[in-house]
N, C-alpha and C positions, 0 to 999 in steps of 0.2 A: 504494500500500500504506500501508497505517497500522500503528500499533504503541505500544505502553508499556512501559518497561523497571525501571518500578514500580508496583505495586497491593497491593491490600489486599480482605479478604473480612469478613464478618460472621460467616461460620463459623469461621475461625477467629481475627479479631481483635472478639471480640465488645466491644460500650462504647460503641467509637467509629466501627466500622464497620458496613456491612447486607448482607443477602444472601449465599444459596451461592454459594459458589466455582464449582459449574458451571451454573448459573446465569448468572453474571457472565460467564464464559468464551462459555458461546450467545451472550448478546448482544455482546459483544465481533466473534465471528465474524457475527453480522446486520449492523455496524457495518461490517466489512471488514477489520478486524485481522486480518493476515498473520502476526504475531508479539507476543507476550504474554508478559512476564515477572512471575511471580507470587511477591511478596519481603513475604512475611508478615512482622508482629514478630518478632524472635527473642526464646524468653523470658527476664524477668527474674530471676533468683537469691536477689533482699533483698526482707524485708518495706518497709525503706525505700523504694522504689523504687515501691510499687503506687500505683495512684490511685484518686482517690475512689471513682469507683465500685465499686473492689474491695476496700473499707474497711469492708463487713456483715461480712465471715467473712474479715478479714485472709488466715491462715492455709490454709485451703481454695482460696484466691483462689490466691497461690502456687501451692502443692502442684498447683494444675492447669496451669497455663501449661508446664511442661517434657513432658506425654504432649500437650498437645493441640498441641504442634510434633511431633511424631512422628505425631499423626493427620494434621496437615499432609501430612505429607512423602508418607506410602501414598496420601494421597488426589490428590496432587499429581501422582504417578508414575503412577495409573488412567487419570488426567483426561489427562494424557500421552499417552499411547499410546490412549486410545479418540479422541482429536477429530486427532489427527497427520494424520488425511487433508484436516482443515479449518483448522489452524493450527498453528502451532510455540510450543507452550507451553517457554518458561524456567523451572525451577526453580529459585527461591534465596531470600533472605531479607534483611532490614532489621537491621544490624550495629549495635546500638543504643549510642556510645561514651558509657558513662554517666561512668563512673571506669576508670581503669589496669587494675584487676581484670579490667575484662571483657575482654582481649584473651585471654586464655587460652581465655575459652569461644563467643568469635565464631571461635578457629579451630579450638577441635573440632566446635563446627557445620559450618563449611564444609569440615572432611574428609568427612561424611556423602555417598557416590558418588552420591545422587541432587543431590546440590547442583553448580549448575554456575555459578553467582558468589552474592557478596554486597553490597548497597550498603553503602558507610562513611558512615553519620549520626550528627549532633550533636542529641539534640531538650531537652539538658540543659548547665547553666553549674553547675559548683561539686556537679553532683549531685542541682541545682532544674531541672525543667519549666522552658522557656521560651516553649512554645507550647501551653501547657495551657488556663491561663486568667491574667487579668492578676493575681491575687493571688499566683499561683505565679511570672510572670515579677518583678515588685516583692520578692518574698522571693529570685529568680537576682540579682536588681538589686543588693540589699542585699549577697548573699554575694560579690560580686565587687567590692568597692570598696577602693581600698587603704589600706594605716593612716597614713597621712600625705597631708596637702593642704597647696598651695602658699602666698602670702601673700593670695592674696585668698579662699581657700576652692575655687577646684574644684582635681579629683584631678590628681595629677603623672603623665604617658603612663610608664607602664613598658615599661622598654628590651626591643626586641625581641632576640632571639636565635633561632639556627636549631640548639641543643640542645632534648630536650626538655623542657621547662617541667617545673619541681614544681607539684606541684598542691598547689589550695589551700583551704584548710578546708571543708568541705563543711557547717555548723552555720548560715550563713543569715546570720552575723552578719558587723561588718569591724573590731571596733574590739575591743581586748583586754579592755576591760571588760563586753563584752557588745552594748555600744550599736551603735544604727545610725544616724550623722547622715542626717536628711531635709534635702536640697536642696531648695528648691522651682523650681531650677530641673533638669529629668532629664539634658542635653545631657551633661554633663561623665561623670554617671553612667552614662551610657549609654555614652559612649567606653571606661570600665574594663570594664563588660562587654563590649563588642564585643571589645577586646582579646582578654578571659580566652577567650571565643569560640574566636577564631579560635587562641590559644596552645594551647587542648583540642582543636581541630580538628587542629591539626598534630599533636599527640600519637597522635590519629586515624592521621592518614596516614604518617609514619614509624612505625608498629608496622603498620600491616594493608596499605599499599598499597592501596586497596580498586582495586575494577575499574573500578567506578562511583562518582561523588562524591556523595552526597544532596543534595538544595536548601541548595548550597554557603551559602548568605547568609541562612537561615532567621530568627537572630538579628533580623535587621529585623521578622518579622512583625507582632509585638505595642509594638515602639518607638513611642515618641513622634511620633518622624518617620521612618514606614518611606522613604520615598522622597529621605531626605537622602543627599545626594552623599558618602560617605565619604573619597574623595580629602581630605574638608578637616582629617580627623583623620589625620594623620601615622603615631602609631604602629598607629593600626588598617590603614592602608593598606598599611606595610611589611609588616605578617605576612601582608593577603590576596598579598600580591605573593609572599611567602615559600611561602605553601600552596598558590599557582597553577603557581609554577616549579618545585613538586616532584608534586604532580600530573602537570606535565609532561615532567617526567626519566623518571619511570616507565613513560608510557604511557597513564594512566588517562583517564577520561572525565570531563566534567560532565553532569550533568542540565540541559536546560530543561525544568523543571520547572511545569507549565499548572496546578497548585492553588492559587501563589499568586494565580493572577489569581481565581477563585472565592472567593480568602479575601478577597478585598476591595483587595489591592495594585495598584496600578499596570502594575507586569512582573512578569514569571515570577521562578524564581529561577535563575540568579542574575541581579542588577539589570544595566542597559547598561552601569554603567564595568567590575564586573566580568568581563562577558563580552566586552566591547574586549579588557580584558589579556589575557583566558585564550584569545582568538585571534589575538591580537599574539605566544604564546607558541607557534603552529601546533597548539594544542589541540583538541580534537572531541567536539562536541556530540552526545549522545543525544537523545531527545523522552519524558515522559513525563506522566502523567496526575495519578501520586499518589491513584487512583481510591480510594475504602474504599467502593466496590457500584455497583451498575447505572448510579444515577443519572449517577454521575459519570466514567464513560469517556469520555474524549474531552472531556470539558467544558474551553471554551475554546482548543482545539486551533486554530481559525483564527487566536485574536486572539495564539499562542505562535508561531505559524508568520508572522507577521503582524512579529513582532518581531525573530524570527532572520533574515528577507530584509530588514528594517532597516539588520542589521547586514551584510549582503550573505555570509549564510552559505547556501549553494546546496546541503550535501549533512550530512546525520544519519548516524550510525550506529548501529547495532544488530548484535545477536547471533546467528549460524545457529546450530542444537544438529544437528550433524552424527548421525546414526544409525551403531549400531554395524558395522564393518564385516568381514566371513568372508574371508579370504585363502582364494584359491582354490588355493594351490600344501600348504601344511602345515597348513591349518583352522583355523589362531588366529583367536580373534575380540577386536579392538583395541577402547578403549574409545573412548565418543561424546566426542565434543568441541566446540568451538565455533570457530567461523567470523565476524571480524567483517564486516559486510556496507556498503554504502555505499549510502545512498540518497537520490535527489535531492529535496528539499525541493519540489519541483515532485508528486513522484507522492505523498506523502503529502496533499501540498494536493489533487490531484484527488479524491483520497478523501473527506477529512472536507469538502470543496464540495457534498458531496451529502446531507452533514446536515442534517436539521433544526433549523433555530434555536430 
C-alpha cells in the first residue's frame, strides 16, 4: 500500500500548485494509494501575509482565500464519499504558524466536523517567507539576528528555554536604528535564525499539539549549507532536542517528508541526525509526498523509503477514517473517527517498485 498524509491541489491552492483535486485523487488511486490525506492551505487573515503573486488586487486576493477553504471542505467531503470504495481520503488542512494570532483561527478551523486532523507548519521566521524565494529568506535572515555581537562580530547563541519564546519584531530589520549588519560570512547568521526557527516552532507545538509535524527542519531549504550537521551549533540543537521530546510526550508524529528531495536536498525532511533523535525518543514516522498536483505524487518515494531503512525504521504510520457507525440496540449513530494504522515499510516499497522512473 502506498499513501500521503500531505498534499496540495491547484484548485484550491492556486500560484503555487496544479491541477483538480479529483483529478489528483484518480491518479493517486492508478498509483495505488490506499490512503490520501488532502491538507490544503489554511487561509490567510492579513494583507501582510499574501504573496506576490496575489499583489495585482491585494485586497480581492484576501477576501477570497477564507470561501474558497469552504469550497474546499464540500468538495473534499463529495470526493469522500464518491471514491471511499477506491481509497480513504483524509480531510484536513496545513496549520500555517505564521505569528501567535493565528492559533485562535487554526483551531476554529479544525473544529469544522469534516476536518479530521491538521498539520503544524512553520513556512515563516519573524513573519518572512522562508521558503519562498531567497530575497524573502535574506529579509527572514535579516529579521532574526540579534542586537548585540560578541568580540569578534558573529551573533551570541540565545539561551534556550522551554517557556514560550516572545516573539520578535516582525519589521525585517535587527538593529534599533533600523540597520541590518551584512556578514559576508551567513554561518553565524544562519544559526540566529535556525534558533528563532525552531523557538516559533515550539511556540507551534505547545499551543496546537499538532497530530502531524510539517517538514520539521524546513529552515535548511534555502540555507547556505542545507546539509550542515546542526549538532555543531549548540543552541540550535538544544531547542531541536527541546521540540522533539515534546512532540514526543504528546504522541505526535513527524513527516518524512519526499519534497525535499525534489527540491534539490540531499534527504527528506527531516535531515539523519534529526531523525536519529526523534527515534532515539520511540517516535513514528509518517511518509508523505508534499505533492501541489499530478506531477508530483509519489515523486521520490523510493529514494525516502530508501533513507528510512537506512535508519532501520521497518514500519510508517498512517491514519484509518473509520465510517460512521448505527448501534443496533437504540439507533444512535456515533461519529467517524480515526484509527492509527501500522504499516510495514516493506508493503509500501512493493508499491511504489512498480513505478515508473
Amino acid at each position: 500500500m502506498a499513501f500521503t498524509m500531505h498534499s496540495h491541489s491547484g484548485q484550491f491552492c492556486p500560484g503555487h500548485a496544479k491541477d483538480q483535486l479529483e483529478d489528483i485523487i484518480k491518479h493517486a488511486i492508478s498509483l495505488g494509494y490506499t490512503t490520501m490525506a488532502l491538507t490544503e492551505h489554511m487561509p490567510r487573515t492579513s494583507l501582510e501575509d499574501l504573496y506576490p503573486e496575489e499583489l495585482d488586487e491585494p485586497e480581492a486576493s484576501l477576501a477570497a482565500l477564507a470561501p474558497r477553504h469552504e469550497a474546499y471542505l464540500k468538495e473534499a467531503q463529495r470526493l469522500q464519499a464518491l471514491y471511499a470504495p477506491q481509497i480513504s481520503l483524509i480531510i484536513g488542512f496545513e496549520g500555517e504558524w505564521i505569528r501567535t494570532a493565528n492559533e485562535s483561527l487554526i483551531r476554529e478551523l479544525a473544529a469544522h466536523p469534516a476536518i479530521d486532523y491538521f498539520i503544524g507548519s512553520l513556512h515563516h521566521v519573524n513573519g518572512v517567507p522562508i521558503d519562498y524565494d531567497k530575497d524573502y529568506y535574506a529579509r527572514a535572515l535579516a529579521s532574526a539576528q540579534p542586537p548585540l555581537t560578541n568580540g569578534n562580530g558573529t551573533s551570541t547563541s540565545t539561551p534556550i528555554s522551554n517557556s514560550t519564546p516572545t516573539p520578535a519584531p516582525t519589521n525585517g530589520t535587527s538593529r534599533a536604528n533600523g540597520d541590518v549588519d551584512v556578514d559576508p560570512d551567513p554561518e553565524p547568521r544562519e544559526e540566529s535564525m535556525y534558533e528563532r526557527y525552531y523557538d516559533q516552532q515550539y511556540e507551534m507545538l505547545v499551543a496546537l499539539r499538532p497530530r502531524i509535524v510539517g517538514h520539521f527542519d524546513l529552515v535548511r531549504l534555502m540555507s547556505a549549507d542545507p546539509a550542515r550537521d546542526v549538532r555543531r551549533w549548540p543552541g540550535v540543537w538544544a531547542r531541536i532536542e527541546r521540540n522533539l521530546s515534546f512532540v514526543a510526550s504528546y504522541g505526535g508524529w513527524l513527516e518524512c517528508n519526499s519534497s525535499a528531495l525534489r527540491k534539490g536536498l540531499a534527504e527528506p525532511y527531516p535531515c539523519r541526525p534529526i531523525a536519529e533523535k526523534w527515534l532515539s525518543l520511540g517516535g513514528k514516522f509518517t511518509l508523505s509526498d508534499d505533492s501541489h498536483g499530478i506531477a508530483q505524487l509519489g515523486t521520490n518515494y523510493g529514494r525516502a523509503l530508501d533513507f528510512l531503512s537506512s535508519l532501520d525504521v521497518t514500519t510508517l504510520w498512517t491514519l484509518r477514517r473509520e465510517p460512521h457507525q448505527r448501534n443496533g440496540t437504540n439507533g444512535d449513530t456515533t461519529e467517524a473517527g480515526l484509527t492509527e494504522v501500522a504499516v510495514p515499510v516493506s508493503k509500501v516499497r512493493a508499491v511504489v517498485s512498480k513505478w515508473p522512473l
